[in-house]
HTML snippet that shows the backbone in 3Dmol.js (N, CA, C, O; Angstrom):
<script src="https://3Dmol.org/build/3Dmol-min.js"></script>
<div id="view" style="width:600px;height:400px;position:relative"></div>
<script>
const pdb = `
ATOM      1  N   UNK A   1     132.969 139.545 132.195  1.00  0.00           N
ATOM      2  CA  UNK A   1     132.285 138.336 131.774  1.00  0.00           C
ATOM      3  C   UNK A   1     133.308 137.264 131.391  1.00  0.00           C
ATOM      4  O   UNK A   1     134.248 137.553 130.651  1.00  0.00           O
ATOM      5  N   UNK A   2     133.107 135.776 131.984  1.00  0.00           N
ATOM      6  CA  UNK A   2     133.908 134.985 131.443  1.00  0.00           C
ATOM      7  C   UNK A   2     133.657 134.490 129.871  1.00  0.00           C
ATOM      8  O   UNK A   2     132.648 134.777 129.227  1.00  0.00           O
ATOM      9  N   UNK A   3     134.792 133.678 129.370  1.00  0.00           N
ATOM     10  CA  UNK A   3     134.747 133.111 128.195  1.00  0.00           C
ATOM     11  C   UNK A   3     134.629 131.825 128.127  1.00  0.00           C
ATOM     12  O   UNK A   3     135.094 131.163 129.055  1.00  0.00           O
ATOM     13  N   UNK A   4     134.097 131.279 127.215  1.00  0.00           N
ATOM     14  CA  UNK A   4     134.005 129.719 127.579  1.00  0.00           C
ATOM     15  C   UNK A   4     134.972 129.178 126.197  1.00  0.00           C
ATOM     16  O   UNK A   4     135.526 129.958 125.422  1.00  0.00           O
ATOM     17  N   UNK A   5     135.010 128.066 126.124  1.00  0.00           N
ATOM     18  CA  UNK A   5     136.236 127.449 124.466  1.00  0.00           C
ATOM     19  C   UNK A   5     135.315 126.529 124.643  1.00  0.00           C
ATOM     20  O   UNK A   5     134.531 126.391 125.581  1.00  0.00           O
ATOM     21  N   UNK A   6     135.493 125.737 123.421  1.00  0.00           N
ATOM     22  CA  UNK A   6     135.288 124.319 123.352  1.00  0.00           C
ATOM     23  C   UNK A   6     136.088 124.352 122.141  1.00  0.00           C
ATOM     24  O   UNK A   6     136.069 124.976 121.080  1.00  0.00           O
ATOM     25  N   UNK A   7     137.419 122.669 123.162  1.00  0.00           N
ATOM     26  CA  UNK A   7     138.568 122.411 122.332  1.00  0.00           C
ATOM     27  C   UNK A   7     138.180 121.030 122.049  1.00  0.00           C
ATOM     28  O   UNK A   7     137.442 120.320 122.731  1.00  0.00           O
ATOM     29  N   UNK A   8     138.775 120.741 120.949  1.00  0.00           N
ATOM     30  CA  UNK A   8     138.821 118.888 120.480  1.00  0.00           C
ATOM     31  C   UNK A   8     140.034 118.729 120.930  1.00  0.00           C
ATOM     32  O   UNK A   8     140.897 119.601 121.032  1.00  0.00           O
ATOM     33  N   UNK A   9     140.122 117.425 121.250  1.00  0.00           N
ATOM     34  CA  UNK A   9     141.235 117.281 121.224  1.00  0.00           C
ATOM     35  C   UNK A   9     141.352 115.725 120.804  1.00  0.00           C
ATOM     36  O   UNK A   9     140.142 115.513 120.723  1.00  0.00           O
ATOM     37  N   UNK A  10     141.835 114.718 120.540  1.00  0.00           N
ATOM     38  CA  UNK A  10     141.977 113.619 120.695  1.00  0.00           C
ATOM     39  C   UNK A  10     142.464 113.090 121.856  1.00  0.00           C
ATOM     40  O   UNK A  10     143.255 113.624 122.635  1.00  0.00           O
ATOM     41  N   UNK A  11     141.656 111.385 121.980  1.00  0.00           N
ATOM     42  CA  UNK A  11     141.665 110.716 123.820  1.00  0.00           C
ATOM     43  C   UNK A  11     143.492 111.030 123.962  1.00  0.00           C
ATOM     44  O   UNK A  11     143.783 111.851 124.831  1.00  0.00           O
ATOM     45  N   UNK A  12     144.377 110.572 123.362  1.00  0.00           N
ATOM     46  CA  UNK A  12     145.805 110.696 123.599  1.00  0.00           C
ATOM     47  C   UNK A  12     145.949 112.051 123.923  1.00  0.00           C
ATOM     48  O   UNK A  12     146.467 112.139 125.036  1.00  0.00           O
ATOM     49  N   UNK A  13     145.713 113.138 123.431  1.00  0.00           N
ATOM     50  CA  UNK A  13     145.944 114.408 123.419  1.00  0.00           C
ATOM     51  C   UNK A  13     144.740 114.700 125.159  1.00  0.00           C
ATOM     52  O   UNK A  13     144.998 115.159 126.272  1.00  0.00           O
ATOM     53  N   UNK A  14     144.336 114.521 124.956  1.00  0.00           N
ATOM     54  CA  UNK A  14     143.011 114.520 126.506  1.00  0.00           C
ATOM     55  C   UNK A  14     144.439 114.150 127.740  1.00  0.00           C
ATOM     56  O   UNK A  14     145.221 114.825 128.410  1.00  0.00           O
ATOM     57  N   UNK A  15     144.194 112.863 127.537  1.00  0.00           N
ATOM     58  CA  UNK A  15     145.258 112.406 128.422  1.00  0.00           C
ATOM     59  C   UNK A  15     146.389 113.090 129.147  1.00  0.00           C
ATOM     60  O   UNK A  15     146.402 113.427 130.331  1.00  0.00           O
ATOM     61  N   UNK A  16     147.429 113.256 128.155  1.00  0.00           N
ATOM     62  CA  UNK A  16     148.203 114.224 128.206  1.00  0.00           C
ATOM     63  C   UNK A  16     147.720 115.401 129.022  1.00  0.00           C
ATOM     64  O   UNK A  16     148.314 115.704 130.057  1.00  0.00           O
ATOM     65  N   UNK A  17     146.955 115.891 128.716  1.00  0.00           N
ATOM     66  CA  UNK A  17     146.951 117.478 129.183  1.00  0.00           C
ATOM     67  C   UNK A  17     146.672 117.303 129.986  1.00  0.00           C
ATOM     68  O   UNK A  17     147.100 118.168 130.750  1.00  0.00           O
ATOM     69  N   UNK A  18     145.517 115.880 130.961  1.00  0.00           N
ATOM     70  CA  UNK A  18     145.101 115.901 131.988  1.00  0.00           C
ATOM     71  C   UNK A  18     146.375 115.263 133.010  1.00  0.00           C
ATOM     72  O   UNK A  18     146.143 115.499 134.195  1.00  0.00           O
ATOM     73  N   UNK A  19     147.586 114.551 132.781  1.00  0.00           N
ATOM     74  CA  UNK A  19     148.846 113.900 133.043  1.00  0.00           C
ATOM     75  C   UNK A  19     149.398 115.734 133.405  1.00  0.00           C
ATOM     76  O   UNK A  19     149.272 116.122 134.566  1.00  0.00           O
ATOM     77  N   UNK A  20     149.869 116.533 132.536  1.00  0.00           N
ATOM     78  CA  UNK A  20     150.080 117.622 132.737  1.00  0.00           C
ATOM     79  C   UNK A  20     149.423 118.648 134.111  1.00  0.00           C
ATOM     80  O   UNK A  20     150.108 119.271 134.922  1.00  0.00           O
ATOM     81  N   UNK A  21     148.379 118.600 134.070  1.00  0.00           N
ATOM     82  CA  UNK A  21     147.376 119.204 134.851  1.00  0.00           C
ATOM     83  C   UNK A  21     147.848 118.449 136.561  1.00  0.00           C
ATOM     84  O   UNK A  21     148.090 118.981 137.644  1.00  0.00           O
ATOM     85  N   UNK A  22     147.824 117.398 136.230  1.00  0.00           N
ATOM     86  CA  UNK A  22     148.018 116.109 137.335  1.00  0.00           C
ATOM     87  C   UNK A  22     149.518 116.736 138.117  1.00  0.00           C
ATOM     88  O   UNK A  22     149.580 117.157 139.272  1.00  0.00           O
ATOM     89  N   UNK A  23     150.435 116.669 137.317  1.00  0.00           N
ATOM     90  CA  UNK A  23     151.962 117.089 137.503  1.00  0.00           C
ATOM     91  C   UNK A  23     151.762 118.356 138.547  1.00  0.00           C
ATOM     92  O   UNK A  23     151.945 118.413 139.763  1.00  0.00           O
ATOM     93  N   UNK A  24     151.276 119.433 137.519  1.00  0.00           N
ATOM     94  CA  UNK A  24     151.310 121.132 138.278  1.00  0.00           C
ATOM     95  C   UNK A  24     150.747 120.491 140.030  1.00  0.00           C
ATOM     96  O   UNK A  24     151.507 120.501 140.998  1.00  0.00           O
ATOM     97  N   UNK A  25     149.011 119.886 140.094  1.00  0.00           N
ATOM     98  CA  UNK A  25     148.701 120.371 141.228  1.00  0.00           C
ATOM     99  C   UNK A  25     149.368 119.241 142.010  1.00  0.00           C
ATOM    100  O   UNK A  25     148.884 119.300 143.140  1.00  0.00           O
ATOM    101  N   UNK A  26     150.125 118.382 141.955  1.00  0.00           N
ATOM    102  CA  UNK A  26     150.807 118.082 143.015  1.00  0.00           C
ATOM    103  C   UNK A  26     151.824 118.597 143.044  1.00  0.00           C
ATOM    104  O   UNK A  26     152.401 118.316 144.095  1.00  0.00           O
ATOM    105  N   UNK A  27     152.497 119.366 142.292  1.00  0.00           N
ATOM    106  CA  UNK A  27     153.693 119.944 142.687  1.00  0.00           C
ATOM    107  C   UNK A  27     153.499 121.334 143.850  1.00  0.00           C
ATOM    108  O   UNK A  27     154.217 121.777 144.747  1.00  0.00           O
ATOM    109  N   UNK A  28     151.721 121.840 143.120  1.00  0.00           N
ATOM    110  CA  UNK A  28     151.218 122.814 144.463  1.00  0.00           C
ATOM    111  C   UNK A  28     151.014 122.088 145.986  1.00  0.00           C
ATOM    112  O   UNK A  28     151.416 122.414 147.103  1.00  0.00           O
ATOM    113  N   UNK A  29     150.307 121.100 145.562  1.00  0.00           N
ATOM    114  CA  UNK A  29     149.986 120.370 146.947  1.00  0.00           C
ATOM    115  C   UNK A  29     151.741 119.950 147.769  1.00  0.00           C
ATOM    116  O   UNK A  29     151.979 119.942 148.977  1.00  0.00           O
ATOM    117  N   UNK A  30     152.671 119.659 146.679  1.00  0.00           N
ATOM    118  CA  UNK A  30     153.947 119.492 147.708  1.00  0.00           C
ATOM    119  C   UNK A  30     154.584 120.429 148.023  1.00  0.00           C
ATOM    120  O   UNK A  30     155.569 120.221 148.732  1.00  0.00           O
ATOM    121  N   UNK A  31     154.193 122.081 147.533  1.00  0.00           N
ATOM    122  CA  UNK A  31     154.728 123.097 147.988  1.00  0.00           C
ATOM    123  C   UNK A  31     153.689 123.726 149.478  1.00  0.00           C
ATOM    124  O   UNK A  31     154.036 124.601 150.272  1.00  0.00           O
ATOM    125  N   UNK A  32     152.840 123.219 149.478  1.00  0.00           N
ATOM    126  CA  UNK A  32     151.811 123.274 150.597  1.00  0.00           C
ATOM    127  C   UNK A  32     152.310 122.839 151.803  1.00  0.00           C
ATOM    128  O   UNK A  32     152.686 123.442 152.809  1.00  0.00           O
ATOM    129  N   UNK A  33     152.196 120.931 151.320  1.00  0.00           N
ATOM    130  CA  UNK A  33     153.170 120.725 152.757  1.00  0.00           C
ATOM    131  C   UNK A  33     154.277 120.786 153.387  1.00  0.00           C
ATOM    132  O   UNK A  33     154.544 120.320 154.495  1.00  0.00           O
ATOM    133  N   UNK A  34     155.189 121.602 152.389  1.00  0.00           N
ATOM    134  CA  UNK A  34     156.514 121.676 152.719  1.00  0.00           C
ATOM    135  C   UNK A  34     156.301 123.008 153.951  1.00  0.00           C
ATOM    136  O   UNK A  34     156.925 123.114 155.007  1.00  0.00           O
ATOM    137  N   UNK A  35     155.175 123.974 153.391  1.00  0.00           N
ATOM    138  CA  UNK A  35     155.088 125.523 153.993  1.00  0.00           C
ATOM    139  C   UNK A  35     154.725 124.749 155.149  1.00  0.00           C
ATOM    140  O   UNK A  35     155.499 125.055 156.056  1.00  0.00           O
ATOM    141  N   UNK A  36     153.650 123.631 155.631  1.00  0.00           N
ATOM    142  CA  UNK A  36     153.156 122.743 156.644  1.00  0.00           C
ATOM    143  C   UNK A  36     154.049 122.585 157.777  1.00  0.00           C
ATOM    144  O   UNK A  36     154.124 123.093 158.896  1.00  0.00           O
ATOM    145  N   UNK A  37     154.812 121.571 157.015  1.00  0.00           N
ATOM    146  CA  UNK A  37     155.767 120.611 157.504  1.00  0.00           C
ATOM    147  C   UNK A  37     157.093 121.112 157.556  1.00  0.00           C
ATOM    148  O   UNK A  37     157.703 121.028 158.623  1.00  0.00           O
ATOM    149  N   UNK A  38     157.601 121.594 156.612  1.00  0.00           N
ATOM    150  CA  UNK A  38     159.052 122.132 156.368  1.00  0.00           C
ATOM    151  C   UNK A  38     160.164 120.515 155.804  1.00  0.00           C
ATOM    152  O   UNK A  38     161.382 120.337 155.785  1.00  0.00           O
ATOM    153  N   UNK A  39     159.272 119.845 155.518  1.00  0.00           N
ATOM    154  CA  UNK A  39     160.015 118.858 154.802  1.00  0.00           C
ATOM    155  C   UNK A  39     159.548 118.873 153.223  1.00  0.00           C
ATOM    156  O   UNK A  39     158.464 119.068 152.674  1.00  0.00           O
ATOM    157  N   UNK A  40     160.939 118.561 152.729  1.00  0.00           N
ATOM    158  CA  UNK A  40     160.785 118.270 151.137  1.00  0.00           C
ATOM    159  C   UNK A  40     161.494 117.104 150.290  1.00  0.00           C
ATOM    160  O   UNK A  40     162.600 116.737 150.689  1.00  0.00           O
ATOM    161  N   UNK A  41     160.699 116.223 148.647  1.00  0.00           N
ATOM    162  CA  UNK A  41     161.838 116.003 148.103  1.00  0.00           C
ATOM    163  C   UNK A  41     163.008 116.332 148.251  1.00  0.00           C
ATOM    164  O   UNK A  41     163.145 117.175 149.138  1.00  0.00           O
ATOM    165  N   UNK A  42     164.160 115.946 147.627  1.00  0.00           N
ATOM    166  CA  UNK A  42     165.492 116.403 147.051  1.00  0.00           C
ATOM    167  C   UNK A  42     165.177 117.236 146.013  1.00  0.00           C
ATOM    168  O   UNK A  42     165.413 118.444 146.001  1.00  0.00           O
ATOM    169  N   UNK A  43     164.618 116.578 145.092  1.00  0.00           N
ATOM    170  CA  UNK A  43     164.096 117.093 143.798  1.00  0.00           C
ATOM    171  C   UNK A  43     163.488 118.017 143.694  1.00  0.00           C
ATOM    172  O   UNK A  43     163.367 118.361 142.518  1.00  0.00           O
ATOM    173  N   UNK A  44     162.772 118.942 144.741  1.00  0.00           N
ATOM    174  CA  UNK A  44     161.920 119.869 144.522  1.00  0.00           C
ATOM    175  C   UNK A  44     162.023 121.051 144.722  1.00  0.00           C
ATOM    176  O   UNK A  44     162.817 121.481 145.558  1.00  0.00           O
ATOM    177  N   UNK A  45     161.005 122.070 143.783  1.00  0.00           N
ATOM    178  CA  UNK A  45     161.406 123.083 144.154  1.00  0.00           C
ATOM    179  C   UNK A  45     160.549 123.998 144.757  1.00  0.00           C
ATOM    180  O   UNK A  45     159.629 124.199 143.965  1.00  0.00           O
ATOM    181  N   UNK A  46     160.375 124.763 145.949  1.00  0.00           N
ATOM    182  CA  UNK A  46     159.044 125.314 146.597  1.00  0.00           C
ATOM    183  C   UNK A  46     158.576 126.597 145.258  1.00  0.00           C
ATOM    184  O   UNK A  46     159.343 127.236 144.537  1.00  0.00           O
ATOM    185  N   UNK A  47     157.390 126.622 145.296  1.00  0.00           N
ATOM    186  CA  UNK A  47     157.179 127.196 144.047  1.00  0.00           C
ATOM    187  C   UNK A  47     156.515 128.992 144.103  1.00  0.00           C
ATOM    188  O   UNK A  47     156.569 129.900 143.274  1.00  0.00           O
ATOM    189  N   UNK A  48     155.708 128.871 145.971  1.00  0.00           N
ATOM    190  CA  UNK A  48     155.912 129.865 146.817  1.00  0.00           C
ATOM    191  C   UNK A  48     156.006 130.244 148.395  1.00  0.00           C
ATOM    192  O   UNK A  48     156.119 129.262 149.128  1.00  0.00           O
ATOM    193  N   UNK A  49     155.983 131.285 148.917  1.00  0.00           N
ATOM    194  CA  UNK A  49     156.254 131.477 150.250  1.00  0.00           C
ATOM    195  C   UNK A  49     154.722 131.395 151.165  1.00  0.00           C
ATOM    196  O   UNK A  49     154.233 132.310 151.827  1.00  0.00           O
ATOM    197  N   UNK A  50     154.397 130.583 151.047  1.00  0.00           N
ATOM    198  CA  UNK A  50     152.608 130.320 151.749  1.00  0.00           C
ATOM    199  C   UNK A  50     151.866 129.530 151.450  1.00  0.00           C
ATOM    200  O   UNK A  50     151.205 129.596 150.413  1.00  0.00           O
ATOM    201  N   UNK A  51     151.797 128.586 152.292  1.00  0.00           N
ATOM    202  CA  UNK A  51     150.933 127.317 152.297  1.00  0.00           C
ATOM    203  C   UNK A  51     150.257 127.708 152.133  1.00  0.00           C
ATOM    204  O   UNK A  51     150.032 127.615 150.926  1.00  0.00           O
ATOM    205  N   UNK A  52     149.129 128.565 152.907  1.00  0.00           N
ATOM    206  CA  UNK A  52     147.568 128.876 152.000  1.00  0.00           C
ATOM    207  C   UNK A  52     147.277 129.532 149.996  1.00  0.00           C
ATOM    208  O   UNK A  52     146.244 129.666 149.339  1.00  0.00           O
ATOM    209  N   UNK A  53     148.592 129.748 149.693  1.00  0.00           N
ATOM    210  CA  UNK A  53     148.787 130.578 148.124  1.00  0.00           C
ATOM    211  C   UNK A  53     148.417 128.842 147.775  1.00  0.00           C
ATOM    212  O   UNK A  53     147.375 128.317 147.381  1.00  0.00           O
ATOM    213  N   UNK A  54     149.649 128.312 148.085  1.00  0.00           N
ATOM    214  CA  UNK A  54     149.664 126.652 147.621  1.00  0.00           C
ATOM    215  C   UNK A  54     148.406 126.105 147.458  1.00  0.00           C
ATOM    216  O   UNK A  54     147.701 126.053 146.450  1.00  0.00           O
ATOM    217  N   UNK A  55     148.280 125.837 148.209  1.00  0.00           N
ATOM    218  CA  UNK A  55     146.628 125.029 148.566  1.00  0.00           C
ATOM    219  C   UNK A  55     145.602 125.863 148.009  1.00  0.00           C
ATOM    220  O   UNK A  55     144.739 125.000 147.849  1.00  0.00           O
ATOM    221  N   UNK A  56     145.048 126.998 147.573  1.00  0.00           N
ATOM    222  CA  UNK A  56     144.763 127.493 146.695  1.00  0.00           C
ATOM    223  C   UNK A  56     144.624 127.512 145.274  1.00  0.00           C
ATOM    224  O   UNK A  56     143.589 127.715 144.641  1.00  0.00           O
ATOM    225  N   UNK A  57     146.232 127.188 144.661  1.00  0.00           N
ATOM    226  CA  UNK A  57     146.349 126.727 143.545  1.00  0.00           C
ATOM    227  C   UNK A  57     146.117 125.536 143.080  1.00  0.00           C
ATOM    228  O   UNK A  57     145.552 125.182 142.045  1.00  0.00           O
ATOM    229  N   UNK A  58     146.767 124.732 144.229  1.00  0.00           N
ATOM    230  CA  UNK A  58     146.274 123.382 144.042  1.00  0.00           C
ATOM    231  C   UNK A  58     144.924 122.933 143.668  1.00  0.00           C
ATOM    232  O   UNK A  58     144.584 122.224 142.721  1.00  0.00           O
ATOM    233  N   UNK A  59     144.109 123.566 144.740  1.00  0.00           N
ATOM    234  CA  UNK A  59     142.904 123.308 144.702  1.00  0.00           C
ATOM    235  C   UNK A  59     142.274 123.876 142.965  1.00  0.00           C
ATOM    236  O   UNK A  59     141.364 123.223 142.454  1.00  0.00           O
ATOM    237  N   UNK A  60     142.698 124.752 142.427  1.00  0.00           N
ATOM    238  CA  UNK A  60     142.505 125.448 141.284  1.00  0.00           C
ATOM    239  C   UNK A  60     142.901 124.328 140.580  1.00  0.00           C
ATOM    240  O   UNK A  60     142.204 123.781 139.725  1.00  0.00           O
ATOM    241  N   UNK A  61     143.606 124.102 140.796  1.00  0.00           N
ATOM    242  CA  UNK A  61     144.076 122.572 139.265  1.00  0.00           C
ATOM    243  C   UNK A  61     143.354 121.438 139.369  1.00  0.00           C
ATOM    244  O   UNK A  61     143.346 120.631 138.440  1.00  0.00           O
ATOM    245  N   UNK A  62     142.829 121.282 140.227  1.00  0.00           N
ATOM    246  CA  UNK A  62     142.131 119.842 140.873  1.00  0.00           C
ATOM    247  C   UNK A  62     140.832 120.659 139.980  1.00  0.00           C
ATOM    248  O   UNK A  62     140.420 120.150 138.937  1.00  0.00           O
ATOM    249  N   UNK A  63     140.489 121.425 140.290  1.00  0.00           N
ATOM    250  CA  UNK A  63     139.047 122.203 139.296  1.00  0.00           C
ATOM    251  C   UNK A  63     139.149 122.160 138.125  1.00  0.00           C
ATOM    252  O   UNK A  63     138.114 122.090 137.461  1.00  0.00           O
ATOM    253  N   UNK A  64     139.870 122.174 137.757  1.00  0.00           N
ATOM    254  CA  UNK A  64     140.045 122.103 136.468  1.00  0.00           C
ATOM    255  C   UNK A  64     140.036 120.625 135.638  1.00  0.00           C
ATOM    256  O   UNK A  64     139.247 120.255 134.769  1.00  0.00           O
ATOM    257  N   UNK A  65     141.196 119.918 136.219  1.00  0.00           N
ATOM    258  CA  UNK A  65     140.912 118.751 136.175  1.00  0.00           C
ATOM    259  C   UNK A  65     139.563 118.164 136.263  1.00  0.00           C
ATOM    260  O   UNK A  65     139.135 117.635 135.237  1.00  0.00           O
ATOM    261  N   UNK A  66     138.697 118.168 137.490  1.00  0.00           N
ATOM    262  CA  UNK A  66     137.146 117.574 137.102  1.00  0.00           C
ATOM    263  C   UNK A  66     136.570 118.084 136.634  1.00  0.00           C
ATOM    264  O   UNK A  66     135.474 117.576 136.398  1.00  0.00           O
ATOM    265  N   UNK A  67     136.825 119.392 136.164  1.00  0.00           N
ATOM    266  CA  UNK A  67     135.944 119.585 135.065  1.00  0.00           C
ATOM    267  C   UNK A  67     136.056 119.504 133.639  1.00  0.00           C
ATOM    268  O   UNK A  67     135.233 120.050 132.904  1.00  0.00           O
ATOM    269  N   UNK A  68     137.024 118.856 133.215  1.00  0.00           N
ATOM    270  CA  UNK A  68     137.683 118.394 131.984  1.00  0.00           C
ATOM    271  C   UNK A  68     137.131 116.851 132.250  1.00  0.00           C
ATOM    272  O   UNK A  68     136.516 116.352 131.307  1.00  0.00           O
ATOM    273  N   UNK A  69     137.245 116.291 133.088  1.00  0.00           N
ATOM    274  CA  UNK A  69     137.013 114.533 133.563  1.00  0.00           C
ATOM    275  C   UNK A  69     135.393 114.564 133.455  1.00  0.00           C
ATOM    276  O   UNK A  69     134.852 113.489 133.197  1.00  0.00           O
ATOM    277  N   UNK A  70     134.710 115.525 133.602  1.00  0.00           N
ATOM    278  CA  UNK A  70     133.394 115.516 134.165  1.00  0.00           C
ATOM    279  C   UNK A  70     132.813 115.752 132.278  1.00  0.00           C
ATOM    280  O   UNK A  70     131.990 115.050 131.691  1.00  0.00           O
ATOM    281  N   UNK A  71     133.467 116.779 131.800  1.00  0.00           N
ATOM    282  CA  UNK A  71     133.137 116.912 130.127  1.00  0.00           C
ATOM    283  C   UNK A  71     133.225 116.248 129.412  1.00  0.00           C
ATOM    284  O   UNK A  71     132.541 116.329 128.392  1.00  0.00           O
ATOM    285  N   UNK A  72     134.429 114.932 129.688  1.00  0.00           N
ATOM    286  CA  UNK A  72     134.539 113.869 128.987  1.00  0.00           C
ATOM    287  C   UNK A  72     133.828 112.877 129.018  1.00  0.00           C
ATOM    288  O   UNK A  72     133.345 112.249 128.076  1.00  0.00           O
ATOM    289  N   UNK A  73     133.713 112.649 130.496  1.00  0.00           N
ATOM    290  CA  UNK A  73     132.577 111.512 130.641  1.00  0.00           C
ATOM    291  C   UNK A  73     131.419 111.699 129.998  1.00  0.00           C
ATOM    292  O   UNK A  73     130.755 110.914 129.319  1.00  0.00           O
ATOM    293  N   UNK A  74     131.209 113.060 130.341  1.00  0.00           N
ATOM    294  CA  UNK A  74     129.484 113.143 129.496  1.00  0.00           C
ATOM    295  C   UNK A  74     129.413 112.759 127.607  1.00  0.00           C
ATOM    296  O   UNK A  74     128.460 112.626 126.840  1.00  0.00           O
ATOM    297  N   UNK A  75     130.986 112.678 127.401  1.00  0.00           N
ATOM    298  CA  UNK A  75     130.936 112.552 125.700  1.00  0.00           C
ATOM    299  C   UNK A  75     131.144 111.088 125.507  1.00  0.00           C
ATOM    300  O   UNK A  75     131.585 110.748 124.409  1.00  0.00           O
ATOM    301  N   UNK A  76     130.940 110.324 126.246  1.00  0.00           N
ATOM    302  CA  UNK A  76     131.592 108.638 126.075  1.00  0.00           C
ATOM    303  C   UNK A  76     130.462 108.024 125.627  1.00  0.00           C
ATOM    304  O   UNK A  76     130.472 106.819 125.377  1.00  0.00           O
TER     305      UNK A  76
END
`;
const viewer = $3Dmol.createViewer("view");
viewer.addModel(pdb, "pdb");
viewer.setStyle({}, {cartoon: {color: "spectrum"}});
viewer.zoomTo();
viewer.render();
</script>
């Protein structure tokens, strides 16, 4: 069975975590197209060996994200 939370946080503190959240899944989505493409930043680092793991995760953070965006809106 899952668990559910309900966190406060303050809008600055919201932000943040969703800036955070933001960071991870593009760093999945640029380990995606690198597995794609085989091109990368300088700066980067592939994070695993399979574009479909990538895009997976990615997609997992993007979920997360609207559903944090989607909880907030409903509190405005």
């Amino acid at each position: 069975m899952r668990e559910f939370y309900s966190i406060r946080l303050s809008g600055h503190d919201l932000g943040q975590l969703l800036d955070g959240l933001e960071v991870r899944a593009e760093t999945w989505e640029k380990t995606a197209a690198y597995h794609r493409t085989g091109e990368s930043p300088a700066d980067f680092i592939i994070e695993c060996g399979d574009a479909k793991e990538a895009e997976r995760i990615a997609s997992h953070y993007r979920s997360i994200i609207a559903k944090i965006r989607e909880q907030r809106e409903t509190q405005l």
